[in-house]
C-alpha positions in Angstrom: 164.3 24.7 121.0 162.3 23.8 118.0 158.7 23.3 120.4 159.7 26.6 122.3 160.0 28.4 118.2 156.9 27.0 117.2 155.1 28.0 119.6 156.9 31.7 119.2 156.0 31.7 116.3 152.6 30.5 116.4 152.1 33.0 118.8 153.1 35.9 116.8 151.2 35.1 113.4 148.1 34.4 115.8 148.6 38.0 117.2 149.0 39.3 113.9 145.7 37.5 112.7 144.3 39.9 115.2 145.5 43.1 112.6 148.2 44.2 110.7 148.9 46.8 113.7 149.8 44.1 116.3 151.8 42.6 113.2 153.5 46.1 113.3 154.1 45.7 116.5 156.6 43.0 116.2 160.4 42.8 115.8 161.7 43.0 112.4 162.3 39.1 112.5 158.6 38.2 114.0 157.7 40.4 111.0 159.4 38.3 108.1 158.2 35.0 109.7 154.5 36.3 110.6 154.6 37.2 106.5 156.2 33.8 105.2 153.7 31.8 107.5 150.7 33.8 106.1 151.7 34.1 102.8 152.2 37.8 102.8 154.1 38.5 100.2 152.6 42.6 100.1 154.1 42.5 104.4 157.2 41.5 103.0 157.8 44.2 100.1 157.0 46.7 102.8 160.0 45.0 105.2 161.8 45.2 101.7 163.0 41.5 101.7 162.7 39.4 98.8 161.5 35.8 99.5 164.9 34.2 99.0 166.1 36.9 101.5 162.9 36.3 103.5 164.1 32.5 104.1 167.4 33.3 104.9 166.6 35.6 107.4 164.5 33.3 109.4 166.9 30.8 109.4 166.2 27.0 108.7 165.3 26.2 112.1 162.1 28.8 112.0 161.9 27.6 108.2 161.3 24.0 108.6 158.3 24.7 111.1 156.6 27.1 109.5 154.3 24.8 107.8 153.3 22.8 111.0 152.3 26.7 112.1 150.7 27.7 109.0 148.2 24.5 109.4 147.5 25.3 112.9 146.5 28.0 112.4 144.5 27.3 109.1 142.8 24.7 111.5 144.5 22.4 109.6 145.6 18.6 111.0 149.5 19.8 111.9 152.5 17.4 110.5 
């Protein structure tokens, strides 16, 4: 599963590159990992989740890959 999340993921934070209305767009679990991968701390207050609730929300799985998505899309190498 974790190729099939990461590219779910990368998916959704591309499609919320696009605008924060896509980003509105998503599901309330899209949301808080779309936010943690772009650093969107102001996204996250609106969802009221704290960081640490952020995190546990997404789950490790989503966790551990969300810097491999966060390069990709900075156009970063990935890990």
């Amino acid at each position: 599963m974790g190729e099939v999340a990461y590219q779910h993921v990368l998916g959704k934070t591309v499609e919320a590159l696009t605008g924060k209305q896509a980003w509105l767009a998503q599901c309330d679990l899209d949301k808080v990992a779309v936010a943690l991968v772009l650093n969107r701390a102001d996204w996250l207050r609106e969802l009221d989740y704290t960081l640490v609730e952020a995190t546990a929300r997404v789950g490790p799985e989503w966790l551990a890959l969300m810097p491999r998505v966060a390069y990709a899309v900075m156009g970063c190498q990935t890990l």
